[in-house]
C-alpha positions in Angstrom: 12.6 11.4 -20.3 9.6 8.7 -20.2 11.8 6.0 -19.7 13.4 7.3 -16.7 9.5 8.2 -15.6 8.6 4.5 -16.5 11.7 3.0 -15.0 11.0 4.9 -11.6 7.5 3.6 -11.8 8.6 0.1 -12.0 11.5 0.6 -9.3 8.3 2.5 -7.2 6.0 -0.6 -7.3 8.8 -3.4 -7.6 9.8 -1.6 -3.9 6.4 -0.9 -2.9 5.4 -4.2 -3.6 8.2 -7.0 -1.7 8.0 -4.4 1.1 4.0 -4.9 1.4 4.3 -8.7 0.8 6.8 -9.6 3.0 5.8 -6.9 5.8 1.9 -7.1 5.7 1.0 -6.0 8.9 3.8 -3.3 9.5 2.7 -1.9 6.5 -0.9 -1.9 6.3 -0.8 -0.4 9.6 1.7 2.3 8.0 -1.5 2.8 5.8 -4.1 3.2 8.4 -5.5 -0.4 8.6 -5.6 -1.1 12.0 -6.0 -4.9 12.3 -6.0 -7.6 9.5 -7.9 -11.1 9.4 -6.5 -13.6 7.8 -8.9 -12.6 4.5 -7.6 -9.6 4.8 -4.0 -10.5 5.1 -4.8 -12.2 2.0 -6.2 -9.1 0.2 -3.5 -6.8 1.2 -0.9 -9.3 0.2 -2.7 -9.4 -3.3 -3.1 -5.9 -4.1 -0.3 -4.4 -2.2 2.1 -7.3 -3.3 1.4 -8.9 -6.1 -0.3 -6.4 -8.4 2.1 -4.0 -7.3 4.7 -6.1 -8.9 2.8 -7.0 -11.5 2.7 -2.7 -12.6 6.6 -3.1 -11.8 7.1 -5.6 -14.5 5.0 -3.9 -16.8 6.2 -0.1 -16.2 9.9 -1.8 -16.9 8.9 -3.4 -20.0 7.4 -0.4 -21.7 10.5 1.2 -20.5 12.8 -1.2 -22.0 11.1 -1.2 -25.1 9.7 2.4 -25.0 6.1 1.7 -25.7 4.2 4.6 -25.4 0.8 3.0 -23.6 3.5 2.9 -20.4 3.0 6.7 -20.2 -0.9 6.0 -21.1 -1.9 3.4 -18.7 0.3 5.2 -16.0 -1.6 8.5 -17.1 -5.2 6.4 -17.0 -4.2 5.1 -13.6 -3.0 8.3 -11.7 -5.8 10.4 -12.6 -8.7 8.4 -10.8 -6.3 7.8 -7.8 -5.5 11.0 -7.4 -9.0 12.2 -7.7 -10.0 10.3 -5.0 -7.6 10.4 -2.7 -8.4 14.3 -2.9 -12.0 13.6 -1.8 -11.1 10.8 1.0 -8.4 13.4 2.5 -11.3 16.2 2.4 -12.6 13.7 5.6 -10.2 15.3 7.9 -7.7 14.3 9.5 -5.4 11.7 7.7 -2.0 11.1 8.3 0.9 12.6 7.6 1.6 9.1 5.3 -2.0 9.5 3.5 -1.0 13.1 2.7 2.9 11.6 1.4 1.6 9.3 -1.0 -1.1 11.5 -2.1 1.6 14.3 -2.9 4.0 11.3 -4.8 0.7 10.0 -6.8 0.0 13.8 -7.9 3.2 14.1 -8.7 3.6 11.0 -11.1 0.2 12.0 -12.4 1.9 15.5 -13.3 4.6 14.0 -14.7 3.1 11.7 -16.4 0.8 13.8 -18.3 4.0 16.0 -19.0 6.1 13.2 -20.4 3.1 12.4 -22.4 2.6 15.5 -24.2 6.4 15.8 -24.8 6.5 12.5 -26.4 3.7 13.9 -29.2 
């Protein structure tokens, strides 16, 4: 079961990530940023792309070699994401996006502690 949960996070960000890199503005408007400089563009491309990628390649290689701190680093990133996003959406009203991807990151969090525990 955790590799299919780390294989889906790598397929997640690997997708997540060439979308937001070669679609910047589309995308970060898709998120709620209205307008971005050419910093910005910069910024998004970064974090959205790149690092996105970057937790692709490392959510497949855990998967591929079924290394446990996959499920712990997923765990260790979900929870503080997911904490926060519940605050931010308590600033009424977000979109109907904000409130999609918050449900998808609660739901890797929840599956990710699950998976977790069932690997003890």
């Amino acid at each position: 079961m955790h590799t299919i949960y780390l294989y889906f996070n790598a397929a997640l960000y690997a997708v997540f990530g060439v979308w937001c890199l070669a679609l910047p503005g589309s995308t970060a408007r898709t998120l709620g940023y209205e307008v971005l400089s050419a910093s910005g563009e910069s910024e998004y491309r970064v974090v959205y792309g790149g690092l996105q990628i970057g937790l692709a390649v490392f959510f497949a290689y855990c998967a591929r070699t079924s290394d446990r701190a996959g499920l712990v680093f997923a765990v260790a990133l979900y929870l503080p994401i997911v904490v926060i996003r519940a605050i931010t959406v308590a600033k009424w009203p977000v979109t109907s996006t904000t409130l999609a991807v918050g449900a998808l990151e609660a739901l890797l969090l929840a599956t990710g502690i699950w998976a977790l525990l069932a690997q003890r």
